[in-house]
PDBQT receptor file of N, H, CA, C and O in Angstrom, charges set to zero:
ATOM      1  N   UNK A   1       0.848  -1.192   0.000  1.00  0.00    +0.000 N 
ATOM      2  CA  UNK A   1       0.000   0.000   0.000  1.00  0.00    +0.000 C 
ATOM      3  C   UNK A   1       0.884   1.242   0.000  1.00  0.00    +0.000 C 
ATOM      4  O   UNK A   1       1.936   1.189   0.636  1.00  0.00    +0.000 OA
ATOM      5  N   UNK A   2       0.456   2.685  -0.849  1.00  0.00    +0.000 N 
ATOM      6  H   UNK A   2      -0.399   2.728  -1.365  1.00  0.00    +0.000 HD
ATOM      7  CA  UNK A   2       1.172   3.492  -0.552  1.00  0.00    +0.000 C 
ATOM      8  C   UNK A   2       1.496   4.248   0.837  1.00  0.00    +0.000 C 
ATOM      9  O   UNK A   2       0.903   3.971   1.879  1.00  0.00    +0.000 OA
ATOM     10  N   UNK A   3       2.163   4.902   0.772  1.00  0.00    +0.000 N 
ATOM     11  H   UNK A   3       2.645   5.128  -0.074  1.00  0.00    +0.000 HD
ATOM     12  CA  UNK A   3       2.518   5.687   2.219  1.00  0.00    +0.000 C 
ATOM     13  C   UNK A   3       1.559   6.478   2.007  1.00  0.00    +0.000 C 
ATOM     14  O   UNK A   3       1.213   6.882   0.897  1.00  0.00    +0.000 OA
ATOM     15  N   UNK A   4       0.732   6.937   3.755  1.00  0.00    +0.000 N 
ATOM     16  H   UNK A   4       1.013   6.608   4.656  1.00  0.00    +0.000 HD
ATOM     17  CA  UNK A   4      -0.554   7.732   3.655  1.00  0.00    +0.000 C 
ATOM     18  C   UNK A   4       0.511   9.210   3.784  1.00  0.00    +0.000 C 
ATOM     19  O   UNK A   4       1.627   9.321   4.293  1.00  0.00    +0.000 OA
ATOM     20  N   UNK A   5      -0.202  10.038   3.227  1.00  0.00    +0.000 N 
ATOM     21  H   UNK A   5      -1.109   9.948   2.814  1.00  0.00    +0.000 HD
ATOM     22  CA  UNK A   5      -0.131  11.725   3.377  1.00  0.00    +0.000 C 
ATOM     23  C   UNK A   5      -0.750  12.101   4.415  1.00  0.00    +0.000 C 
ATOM     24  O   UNK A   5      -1.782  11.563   4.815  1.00  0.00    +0.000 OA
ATOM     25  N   UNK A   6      -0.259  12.935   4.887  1.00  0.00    +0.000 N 
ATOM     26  H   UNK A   6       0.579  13.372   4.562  1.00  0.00    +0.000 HD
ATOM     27  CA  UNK A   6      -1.295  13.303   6.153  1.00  0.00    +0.000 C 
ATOM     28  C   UNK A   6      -1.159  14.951   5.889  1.00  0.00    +0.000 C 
ATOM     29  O   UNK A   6      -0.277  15.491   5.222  1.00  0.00    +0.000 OA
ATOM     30  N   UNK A   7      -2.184  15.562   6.536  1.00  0.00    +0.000 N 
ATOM     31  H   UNK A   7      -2.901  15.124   7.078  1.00  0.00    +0.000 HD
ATOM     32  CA  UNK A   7      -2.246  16.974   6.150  1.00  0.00    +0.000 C 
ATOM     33  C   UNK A   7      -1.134  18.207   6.125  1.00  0.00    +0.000 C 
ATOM     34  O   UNK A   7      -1.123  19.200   5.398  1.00  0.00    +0.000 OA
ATOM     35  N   UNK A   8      -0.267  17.837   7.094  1.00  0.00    +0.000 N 
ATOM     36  H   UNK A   8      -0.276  17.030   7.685  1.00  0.00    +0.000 HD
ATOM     37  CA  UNK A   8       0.567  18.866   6.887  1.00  0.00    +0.000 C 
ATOM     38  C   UNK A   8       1.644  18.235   5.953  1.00  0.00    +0.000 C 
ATOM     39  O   UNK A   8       2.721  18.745   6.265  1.00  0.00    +0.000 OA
ATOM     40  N   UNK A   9       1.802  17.365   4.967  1.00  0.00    +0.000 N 
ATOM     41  H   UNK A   9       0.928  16.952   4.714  1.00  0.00    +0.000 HD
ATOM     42  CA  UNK A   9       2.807  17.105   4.138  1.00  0.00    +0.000 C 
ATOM     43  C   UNK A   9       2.004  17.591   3.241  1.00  0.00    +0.000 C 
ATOM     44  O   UNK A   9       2.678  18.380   2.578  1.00  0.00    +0.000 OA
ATOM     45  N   UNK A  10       0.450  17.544   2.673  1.00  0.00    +0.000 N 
ATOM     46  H   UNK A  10      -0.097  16.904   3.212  1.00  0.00    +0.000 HD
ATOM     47  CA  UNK A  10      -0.458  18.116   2.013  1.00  0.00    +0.000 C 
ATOM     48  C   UNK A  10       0.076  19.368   1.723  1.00  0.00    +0.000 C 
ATOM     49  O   UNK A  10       0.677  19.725   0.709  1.00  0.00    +0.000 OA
ATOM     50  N   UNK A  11      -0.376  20.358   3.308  1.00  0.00    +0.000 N 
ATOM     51  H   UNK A  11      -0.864  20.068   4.131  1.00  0.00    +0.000 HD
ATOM     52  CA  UNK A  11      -0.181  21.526   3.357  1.00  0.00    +0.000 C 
ATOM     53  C   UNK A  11       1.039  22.046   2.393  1.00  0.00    +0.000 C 
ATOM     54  O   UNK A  11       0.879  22.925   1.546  1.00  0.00    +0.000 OA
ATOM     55  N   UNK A  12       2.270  21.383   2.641  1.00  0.00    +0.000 N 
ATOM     56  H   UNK A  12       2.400  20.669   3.329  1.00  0.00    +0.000 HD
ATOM     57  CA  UNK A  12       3.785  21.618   2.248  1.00  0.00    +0.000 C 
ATOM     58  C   UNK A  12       3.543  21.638   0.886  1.00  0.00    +0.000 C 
ATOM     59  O   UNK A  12       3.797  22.642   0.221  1.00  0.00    +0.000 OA
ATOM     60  N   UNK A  13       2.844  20.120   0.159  1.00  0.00    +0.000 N 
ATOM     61  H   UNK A  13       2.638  19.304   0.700  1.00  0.00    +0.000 HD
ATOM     62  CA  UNK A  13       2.875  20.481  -1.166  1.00  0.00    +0.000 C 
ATOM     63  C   UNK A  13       2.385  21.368  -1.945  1.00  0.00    +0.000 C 
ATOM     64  O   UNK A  13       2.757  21.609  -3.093  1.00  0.00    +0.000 OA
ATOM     65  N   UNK A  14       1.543  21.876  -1.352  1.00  0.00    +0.000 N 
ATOM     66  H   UNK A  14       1.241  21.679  -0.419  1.00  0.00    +0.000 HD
ATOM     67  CA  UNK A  14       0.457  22.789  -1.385  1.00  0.00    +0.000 C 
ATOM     68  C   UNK A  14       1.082  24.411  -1.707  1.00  0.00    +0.000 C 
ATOM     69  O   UNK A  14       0.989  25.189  -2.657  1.00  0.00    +0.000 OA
ATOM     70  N   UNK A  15       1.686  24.436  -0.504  1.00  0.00    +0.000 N 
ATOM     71  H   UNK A  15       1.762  23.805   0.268  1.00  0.00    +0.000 HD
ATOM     72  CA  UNK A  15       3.087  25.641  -0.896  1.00  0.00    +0.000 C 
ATOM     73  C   UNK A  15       4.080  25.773  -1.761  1.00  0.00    +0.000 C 
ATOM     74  O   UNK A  15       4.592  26.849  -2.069  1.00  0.00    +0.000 OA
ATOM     75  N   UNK A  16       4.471  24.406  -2.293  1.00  0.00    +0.000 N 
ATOM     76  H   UNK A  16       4.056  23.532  -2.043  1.00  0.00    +0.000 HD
ATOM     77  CA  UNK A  16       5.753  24.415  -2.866  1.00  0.00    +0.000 C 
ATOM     78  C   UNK A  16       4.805  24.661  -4.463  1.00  0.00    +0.000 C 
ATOM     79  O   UNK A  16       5.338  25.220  -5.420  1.00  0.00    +0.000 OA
ATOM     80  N   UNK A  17       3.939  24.348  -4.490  1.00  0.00    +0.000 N 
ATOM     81  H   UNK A  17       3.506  23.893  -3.712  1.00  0.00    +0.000 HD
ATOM     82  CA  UNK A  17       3.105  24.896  -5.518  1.00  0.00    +0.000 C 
ATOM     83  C   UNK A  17       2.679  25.837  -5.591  1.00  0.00    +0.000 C 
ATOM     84  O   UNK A  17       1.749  26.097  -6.355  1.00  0.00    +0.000 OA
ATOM     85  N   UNK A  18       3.231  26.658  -4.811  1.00  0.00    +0.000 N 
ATOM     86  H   UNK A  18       3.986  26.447  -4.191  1.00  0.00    +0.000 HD
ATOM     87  CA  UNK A  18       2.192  27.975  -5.252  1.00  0.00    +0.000 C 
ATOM     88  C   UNK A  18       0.505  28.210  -4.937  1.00  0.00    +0.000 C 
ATOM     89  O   UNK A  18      -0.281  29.051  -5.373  1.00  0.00    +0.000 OA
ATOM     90  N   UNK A  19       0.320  26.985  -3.904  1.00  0.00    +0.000 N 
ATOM     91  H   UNK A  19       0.959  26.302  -3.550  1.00  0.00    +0.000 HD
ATOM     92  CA  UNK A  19      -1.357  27.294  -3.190  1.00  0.00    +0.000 C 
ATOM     93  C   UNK A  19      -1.581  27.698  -1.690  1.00  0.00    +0.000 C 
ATOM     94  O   UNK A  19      -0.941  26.980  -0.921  1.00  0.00    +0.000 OA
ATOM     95  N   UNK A  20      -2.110  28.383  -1.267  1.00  0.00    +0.000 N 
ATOM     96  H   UNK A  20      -2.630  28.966  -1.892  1.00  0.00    +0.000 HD
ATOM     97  CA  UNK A  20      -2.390  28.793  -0.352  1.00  0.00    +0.000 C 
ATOM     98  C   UNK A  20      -3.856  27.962   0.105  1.00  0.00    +0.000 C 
ATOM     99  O   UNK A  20      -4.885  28.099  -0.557  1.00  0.00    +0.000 OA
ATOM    100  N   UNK A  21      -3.804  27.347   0.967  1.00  0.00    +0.000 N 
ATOM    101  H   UNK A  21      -2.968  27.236   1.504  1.00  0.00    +0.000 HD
ATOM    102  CA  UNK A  21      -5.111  26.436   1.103  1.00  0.00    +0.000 C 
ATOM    103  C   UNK A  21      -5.447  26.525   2.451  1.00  0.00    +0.000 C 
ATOM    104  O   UNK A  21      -4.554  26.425   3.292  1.00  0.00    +0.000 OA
ATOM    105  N   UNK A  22      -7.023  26.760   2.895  1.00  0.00    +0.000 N 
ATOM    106  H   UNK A  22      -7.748  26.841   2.212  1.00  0.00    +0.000 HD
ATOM    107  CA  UNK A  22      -7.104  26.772   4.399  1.00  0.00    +0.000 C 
ATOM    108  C   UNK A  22      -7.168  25.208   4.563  1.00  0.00    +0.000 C 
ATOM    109  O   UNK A  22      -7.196  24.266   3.771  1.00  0.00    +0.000 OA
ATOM    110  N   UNK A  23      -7.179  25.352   6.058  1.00  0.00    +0.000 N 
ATOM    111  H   UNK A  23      -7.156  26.117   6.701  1.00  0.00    +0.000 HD
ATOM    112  CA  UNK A  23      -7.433  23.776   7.043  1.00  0.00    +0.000 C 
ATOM    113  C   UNK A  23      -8.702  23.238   5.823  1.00  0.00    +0.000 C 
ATOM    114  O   UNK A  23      -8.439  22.336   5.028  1.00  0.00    +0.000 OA
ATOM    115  N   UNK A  24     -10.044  23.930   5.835  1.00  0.00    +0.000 N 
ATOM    116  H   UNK A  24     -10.258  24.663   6.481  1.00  0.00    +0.000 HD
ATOM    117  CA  UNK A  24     -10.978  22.800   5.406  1.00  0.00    +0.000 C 
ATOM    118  C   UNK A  24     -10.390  22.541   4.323  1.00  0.00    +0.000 C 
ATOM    119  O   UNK A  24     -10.261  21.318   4.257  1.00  0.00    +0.000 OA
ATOM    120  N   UNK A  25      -9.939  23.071   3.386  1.00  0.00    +0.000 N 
ATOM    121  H   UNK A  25     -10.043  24.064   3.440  1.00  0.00    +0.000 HD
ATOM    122  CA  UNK A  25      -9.570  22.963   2.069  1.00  0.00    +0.000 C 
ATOM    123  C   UNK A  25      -8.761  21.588   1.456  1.00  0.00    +0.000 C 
ATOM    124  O   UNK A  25      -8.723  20.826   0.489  1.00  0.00    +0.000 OA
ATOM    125  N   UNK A  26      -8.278  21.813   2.496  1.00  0.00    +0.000 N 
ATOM    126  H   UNK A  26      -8.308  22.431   3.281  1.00  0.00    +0.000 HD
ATOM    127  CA  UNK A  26      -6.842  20.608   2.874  1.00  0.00    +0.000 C 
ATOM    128  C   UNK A  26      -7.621  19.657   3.319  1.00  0.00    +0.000 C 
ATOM    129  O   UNK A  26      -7.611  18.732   2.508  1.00  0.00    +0.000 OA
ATOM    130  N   UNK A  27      -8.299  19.439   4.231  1.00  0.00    +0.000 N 
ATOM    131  H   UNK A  27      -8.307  20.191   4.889  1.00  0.00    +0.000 HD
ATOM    132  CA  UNK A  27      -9.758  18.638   4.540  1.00  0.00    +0.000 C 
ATOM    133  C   UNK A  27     -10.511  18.136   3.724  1.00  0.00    +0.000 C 
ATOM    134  O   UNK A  27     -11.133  17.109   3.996  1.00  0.00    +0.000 OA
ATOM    135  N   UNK A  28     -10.607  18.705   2.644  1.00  0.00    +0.000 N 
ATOM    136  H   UNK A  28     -10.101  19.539   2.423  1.00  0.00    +0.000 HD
ATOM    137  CA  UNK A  28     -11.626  18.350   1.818  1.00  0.00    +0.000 C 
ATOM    138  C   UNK A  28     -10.636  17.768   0.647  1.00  0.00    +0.000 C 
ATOM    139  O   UNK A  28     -11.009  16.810  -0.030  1.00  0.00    +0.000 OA
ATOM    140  N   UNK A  29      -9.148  18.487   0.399  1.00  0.00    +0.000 N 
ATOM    141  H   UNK A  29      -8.845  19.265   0.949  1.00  0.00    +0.000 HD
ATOM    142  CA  UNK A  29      -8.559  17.642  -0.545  1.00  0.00    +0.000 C 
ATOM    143  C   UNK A  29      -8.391  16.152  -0.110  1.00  0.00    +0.000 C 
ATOM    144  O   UNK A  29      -8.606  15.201  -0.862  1.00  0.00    +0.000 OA
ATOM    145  N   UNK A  30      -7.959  16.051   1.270  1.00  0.00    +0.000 N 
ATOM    146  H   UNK A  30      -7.785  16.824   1.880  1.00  0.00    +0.000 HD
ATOM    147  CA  UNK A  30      -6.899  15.118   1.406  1.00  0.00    +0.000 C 
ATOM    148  C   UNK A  30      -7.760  13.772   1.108  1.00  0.00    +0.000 C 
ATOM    149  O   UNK A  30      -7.014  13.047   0.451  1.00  0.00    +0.000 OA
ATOM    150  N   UNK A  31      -8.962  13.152   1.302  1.00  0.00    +0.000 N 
ATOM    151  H   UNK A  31      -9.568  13.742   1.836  1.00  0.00    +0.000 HD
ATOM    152  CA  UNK A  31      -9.393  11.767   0.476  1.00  0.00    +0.000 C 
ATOM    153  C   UNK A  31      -9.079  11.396  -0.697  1.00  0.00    +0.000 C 
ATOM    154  O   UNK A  31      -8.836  10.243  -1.053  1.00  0.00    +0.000 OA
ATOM    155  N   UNK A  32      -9.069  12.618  -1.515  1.00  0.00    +0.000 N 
ATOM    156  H   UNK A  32      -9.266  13.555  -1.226  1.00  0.00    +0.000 HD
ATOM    157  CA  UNK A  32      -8.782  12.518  -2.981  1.00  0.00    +0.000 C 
ATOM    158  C   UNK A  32      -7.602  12.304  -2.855  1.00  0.00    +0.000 C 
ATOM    159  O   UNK A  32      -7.107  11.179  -2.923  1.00  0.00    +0.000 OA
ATOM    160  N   UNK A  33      -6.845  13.578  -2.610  1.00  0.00    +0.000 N 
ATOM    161  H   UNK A  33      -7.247  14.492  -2.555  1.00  0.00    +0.000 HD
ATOM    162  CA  UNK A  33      -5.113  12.685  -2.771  1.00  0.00    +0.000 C 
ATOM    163  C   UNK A  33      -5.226  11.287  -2.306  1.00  0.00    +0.000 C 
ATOM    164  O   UNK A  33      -5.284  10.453  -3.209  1.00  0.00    +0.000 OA
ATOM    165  N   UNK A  34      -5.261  10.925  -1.294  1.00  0.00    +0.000 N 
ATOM    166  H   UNK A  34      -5.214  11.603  -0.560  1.00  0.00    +0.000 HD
ATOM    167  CA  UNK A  34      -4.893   9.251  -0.851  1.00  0.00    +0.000 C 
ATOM    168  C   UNK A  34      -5.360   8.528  -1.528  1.00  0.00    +0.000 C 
ATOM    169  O   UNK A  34      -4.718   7.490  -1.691  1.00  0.00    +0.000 OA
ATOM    170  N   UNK A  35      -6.446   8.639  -2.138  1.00  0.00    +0.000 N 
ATOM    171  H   UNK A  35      -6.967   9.482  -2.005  1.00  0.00    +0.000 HD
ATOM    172  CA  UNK A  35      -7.225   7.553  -3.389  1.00  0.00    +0.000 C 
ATOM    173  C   UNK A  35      -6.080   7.821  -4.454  1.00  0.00    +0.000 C 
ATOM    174  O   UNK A  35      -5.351   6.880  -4.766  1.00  0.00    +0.000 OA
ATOM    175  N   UNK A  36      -5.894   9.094  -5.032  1.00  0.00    +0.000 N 
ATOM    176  H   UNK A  36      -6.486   9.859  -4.778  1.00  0.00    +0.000 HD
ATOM    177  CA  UNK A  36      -5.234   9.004  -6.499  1.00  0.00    +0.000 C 
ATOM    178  C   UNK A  36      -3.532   8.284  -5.892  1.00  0.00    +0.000 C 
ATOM    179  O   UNK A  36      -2.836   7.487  -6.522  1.00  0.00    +0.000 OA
ATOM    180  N   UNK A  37      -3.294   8.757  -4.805  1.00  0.00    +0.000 N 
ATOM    181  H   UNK A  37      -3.860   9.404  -4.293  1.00  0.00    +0.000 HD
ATOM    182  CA  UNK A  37      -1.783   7.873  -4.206  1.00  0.00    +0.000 C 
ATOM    183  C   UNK A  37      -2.402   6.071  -4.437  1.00  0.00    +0.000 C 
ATOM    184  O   UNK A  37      -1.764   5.266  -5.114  1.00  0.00    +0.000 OA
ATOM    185  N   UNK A  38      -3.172   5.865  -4.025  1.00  0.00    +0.000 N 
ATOM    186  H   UNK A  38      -3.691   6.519  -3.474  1.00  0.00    +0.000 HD
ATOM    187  CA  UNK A  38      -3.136   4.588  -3.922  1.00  0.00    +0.000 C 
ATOM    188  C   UNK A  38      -3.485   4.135  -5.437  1.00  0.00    +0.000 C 
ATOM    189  O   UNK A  38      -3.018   3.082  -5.871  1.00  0.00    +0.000 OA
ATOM    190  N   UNK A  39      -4.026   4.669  -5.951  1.00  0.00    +0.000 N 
ATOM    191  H   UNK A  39      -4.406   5.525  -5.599  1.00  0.00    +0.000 HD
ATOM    192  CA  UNK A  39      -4.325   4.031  -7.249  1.00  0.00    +0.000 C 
ATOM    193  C   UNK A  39      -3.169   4.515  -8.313  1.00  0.00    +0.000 C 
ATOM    194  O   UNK A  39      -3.438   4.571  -9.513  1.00  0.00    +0.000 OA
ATOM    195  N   UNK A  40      -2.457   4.706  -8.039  1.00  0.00    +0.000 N 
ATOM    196  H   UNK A  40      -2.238   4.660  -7.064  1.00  0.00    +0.000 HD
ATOM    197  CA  UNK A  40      -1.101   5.182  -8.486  1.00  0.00    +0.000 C 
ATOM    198  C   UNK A  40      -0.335   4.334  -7.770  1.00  0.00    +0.000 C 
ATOM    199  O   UNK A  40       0.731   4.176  -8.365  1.00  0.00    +0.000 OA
ATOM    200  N   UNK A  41      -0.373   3.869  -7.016  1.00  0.00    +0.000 N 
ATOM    201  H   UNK A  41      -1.239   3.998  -6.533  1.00  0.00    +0.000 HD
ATOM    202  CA  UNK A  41       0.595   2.316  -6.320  1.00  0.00    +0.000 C 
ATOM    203  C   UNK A  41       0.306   0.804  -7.352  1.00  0.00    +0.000 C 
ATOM    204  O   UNK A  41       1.030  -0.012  -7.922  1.00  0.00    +0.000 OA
ATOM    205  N   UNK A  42      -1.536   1.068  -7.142  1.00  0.00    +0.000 N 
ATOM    206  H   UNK A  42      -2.125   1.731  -6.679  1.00  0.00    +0.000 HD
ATOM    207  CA  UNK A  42      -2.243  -0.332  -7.874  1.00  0.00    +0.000 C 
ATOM    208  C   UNK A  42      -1.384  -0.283  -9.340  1.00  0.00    +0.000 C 
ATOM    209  O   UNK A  42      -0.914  -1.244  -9.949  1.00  0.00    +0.000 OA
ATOM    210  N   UNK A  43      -1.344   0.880  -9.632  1.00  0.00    +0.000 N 
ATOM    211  H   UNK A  43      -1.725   1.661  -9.137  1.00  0.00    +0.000 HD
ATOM    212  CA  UNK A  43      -0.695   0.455 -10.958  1.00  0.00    +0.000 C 
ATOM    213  C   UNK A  43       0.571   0.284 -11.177  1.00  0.00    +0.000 C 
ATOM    214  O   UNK A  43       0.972  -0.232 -12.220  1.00  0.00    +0.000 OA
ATOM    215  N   UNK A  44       1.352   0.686 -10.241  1.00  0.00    +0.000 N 
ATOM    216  H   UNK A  44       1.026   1.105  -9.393  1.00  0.00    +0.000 HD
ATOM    217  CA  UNK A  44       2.968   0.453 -10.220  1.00  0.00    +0.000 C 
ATOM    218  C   UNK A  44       3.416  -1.129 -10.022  1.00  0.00    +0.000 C 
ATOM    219  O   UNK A  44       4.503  -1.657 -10.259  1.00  0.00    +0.000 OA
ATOM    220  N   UNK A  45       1.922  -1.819  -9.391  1.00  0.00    +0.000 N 
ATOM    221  H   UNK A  45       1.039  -1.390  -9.199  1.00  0.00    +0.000 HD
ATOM    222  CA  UNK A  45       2.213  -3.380  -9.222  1.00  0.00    +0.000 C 
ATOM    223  C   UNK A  45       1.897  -4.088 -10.543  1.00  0.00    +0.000 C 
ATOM    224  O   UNK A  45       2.416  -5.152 -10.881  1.00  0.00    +0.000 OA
ATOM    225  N   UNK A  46       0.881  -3.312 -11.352  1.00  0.00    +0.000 N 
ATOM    226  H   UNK A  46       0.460  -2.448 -11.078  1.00  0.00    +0.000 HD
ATOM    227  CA  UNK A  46       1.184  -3.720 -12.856  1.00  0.00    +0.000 C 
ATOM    228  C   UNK A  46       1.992  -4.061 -13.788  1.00  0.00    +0.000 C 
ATOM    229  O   UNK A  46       2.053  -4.914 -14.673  1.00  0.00    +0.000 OA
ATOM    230  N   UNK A  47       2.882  -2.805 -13.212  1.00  0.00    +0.000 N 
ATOM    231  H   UNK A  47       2.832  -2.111 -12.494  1.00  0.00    +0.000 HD
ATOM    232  CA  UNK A  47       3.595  -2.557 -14.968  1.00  0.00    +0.000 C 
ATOM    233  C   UNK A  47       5.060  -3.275 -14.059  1.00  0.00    +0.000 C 
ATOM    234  O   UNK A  47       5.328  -3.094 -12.871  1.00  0.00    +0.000 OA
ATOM    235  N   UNK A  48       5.892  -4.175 -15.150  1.00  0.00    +0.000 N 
ATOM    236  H   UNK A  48       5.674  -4.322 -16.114  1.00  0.00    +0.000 HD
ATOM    237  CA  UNK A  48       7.146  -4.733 -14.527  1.00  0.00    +0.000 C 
ATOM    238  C   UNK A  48       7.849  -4.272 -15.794  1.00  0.00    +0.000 C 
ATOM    239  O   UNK A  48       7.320  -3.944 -16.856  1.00  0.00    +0.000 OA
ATOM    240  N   UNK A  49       9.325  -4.313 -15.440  1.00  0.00    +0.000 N 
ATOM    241  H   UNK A  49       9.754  -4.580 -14.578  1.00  0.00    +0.000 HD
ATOM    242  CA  UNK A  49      10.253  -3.842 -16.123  1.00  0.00    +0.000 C 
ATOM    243  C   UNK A  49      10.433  -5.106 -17.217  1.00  0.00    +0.000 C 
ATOM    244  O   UNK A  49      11.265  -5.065 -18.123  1.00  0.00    +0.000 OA
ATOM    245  N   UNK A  50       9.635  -6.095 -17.019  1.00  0.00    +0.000 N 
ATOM    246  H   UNK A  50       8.959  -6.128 -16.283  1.00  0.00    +0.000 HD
ATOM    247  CA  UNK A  50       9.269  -7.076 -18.283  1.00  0.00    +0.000 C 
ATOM    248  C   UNK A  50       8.869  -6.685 -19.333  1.00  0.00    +0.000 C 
ATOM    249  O   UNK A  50       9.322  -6.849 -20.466  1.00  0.00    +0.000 OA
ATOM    250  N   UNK A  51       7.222  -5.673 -18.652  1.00  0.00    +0.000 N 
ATOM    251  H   UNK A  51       6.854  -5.539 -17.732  1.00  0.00    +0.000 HD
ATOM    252  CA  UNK A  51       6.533  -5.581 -19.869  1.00  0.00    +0.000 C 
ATOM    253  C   UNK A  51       7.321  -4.598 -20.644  1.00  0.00    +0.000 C 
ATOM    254  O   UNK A  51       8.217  -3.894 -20.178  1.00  0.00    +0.000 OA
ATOM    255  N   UNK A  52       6.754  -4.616 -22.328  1.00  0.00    +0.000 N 
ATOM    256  H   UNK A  52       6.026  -5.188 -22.707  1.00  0.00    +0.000 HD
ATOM    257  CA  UNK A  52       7.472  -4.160 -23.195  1.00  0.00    +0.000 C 
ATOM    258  C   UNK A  52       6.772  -2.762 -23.397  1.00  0.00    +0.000 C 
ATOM    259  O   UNK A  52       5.746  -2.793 -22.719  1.00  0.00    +0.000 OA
ATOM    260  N   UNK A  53       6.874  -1.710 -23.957  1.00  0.00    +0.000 N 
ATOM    261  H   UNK A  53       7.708  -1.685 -24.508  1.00  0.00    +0.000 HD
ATOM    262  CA  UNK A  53       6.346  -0.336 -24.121  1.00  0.00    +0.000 C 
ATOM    263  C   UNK A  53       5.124  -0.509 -24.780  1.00  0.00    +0.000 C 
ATOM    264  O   UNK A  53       4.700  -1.314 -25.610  1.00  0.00    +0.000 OA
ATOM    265  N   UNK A  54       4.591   0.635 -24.084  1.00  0.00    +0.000 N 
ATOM    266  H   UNK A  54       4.936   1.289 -23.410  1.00  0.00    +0.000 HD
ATOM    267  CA  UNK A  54       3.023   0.332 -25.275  1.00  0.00    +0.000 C 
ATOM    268  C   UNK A  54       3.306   0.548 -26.257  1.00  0.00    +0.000 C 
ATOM    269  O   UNK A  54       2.811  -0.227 -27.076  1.00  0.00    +0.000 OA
ATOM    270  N   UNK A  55       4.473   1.956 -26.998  1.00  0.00    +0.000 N 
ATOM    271  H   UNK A  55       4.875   2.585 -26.334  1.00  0.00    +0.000 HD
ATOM    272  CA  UNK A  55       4.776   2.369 -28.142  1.00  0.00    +0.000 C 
ATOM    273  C   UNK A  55       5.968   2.160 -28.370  1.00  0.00    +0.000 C 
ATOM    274  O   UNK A  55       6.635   2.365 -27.356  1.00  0.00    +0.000 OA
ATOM    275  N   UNK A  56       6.690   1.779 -29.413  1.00  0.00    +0.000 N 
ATOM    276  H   UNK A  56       6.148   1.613 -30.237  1.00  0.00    +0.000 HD
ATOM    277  CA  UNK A  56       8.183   1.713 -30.097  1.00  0.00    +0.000 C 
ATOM    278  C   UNK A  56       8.091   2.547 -31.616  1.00  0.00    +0.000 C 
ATOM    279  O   UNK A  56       7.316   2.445 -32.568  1.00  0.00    +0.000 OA
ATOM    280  N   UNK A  57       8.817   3.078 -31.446  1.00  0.00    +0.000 N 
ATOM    281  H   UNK A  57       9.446   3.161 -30.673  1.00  0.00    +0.000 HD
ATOM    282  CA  UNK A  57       9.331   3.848 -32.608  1.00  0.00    +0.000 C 
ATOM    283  C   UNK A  57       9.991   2.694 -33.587  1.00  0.00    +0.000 C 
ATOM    284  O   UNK A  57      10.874   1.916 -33.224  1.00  0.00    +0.000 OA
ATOM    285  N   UNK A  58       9.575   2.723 -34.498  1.00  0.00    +0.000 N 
ATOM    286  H   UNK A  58       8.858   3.356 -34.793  1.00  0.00    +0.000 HD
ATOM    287  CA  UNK A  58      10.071   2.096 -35.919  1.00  0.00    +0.000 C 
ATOM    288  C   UNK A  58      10.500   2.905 -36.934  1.00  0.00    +0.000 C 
ATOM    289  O   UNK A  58      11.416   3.544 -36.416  1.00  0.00    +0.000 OA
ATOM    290  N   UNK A  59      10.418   3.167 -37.766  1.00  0.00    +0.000 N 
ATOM    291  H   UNK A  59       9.674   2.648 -38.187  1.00  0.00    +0.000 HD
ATOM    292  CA  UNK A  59      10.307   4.463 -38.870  1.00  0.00    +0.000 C 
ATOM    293  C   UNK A  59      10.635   3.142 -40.273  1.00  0.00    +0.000 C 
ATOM    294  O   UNK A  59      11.605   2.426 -40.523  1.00  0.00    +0.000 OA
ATOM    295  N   UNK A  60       9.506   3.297 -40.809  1.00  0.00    +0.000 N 
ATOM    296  H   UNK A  60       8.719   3.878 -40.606  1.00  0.00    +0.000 HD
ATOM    297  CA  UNK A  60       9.748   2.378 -42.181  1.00  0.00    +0.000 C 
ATOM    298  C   UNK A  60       9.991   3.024 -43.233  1.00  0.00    +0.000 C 
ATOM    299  O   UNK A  60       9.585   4.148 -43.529  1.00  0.00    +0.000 OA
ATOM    300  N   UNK A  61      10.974   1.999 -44.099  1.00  0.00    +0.000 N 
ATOM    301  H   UNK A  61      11.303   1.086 -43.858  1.00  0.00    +0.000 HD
ATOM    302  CA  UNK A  61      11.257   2.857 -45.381  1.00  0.00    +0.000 C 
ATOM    303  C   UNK A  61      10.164   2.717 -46.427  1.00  0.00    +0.000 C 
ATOM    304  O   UNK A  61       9.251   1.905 -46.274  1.00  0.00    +0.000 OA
ATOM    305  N   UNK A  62      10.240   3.365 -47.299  1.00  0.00    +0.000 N 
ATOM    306  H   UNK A  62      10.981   4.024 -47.423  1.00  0.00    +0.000 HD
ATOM    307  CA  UNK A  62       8.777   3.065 -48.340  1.00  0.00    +0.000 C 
ATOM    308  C   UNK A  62       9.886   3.601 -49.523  1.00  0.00    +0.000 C 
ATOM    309  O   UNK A  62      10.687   4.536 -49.550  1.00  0.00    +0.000 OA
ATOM    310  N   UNK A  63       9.572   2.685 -50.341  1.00  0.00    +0.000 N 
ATOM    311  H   UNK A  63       8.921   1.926 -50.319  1.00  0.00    +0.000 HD
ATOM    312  CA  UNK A  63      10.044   3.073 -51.694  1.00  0.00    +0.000 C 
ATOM    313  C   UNK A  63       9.852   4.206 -52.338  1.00  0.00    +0.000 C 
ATOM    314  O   UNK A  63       8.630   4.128 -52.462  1.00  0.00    +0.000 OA
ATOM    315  N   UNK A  64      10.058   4.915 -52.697  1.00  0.00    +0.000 N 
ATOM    316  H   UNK A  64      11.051   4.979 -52.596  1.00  0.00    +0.000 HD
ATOM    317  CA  UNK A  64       9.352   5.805 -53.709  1.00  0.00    +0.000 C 
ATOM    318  C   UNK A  64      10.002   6.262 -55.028  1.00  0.00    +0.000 C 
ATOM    319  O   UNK A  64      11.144   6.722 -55.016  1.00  0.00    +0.000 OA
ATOM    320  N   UNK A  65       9.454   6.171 -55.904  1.00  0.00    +0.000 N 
ATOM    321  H   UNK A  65       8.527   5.798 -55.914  1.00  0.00    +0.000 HD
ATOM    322  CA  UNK A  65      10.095   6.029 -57.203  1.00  0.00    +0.000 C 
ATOM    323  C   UNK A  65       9.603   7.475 -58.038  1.00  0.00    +0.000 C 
ATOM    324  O   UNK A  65       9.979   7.679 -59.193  1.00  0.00    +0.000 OA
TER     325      UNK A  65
């Protein structure tokens, strides 16, 4: 599971961004952050340094006459 945030690390990010946020504000963010943290973990147990890229660059030649 990810590491929980708790409000005053909130708060911090909050500043280092450029937001000024009261207590409720931060209150009212902080469920959301911990959901998008955790579902941002669920998917880090997905992806392994196995799987291959969704996209690869190829560049094909084409004849042209």
């Amino acid at each position: 599971m990810a590491s929980e945030i708790t409000r005053d690390e909130l708060r911090v990010r909050a500043v280092r961004a450029g937001l000024e946020l009261s207590e409720d504000e931060l209150d009212q963010l902080l469920p959301g952050v911990k959901r998008a943290y955790n579902q941002a973990d669920d998917l880090r147990k997905l992806v392994t340094n196995a799987d291959e890229p969704a996209a690869v660059f190829a560049p094909a030649r084409s004849k042209r006459e």
